[in-house]
N, C-alpha and C positions, 0 to 999 in steps of 0.2 A: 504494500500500500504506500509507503513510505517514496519506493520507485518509482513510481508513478506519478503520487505528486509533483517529485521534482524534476521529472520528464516537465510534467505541463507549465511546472514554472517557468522550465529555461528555455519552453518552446514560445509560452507565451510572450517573455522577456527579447525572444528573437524576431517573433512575428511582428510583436509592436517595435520594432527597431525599422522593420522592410517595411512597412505602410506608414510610419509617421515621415519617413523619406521622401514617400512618394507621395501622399496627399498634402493638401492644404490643413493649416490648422482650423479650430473652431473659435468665432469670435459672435460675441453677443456684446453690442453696443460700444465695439471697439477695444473691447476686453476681451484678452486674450485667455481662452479655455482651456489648461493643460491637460494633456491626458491622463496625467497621473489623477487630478481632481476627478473626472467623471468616474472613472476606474476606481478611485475609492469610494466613491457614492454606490454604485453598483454592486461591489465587495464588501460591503457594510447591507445592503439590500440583499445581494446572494445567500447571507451566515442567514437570515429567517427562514430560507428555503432550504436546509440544511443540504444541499448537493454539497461535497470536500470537493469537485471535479469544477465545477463552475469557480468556486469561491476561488480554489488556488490561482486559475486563470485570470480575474478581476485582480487578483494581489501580485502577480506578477507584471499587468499591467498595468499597477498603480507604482512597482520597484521599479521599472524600468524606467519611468516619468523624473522619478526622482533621481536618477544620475545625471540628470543635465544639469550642465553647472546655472542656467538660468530658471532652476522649475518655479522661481519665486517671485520672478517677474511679469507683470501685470503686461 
């Protein structure tokens, strides 16, 4: 189980590497939307629906946001 998880983290953390590349970001009102925010929104919404398979994927897309050395800028 264990294996697994950390399959999907480091696929998720890969996947969100290749599309935040190649799309545009998200902005509402000129405010810039990071992925790591929506991804913890979703990973905090995923834990009530007890899947471990979803929720790891939202957390790995919420770790992956957070290595950019700008994730804090607006």
């Amino acid at each position: 189980m264990i294996f697994i998880l950390t399959i999907l983290l480091l696929i998720s953390i890969l996947l969100t590497t290749l599309i935040s590349l190649n799309f545009k970001s998200i902005y509402i009102n000129n405010y810039h939307i990071h992925h790591w925010i929506w991804g913890l929104i979703l990973y905090i919404l995923s834990l009530f629906y007890d899947n471990v398979y979803i929720s790891t994927i939202f957390l790995g897309i919420t770790a992956q946001g957070l290595l950019y050395k700008n994730k804090f800028v607006i």
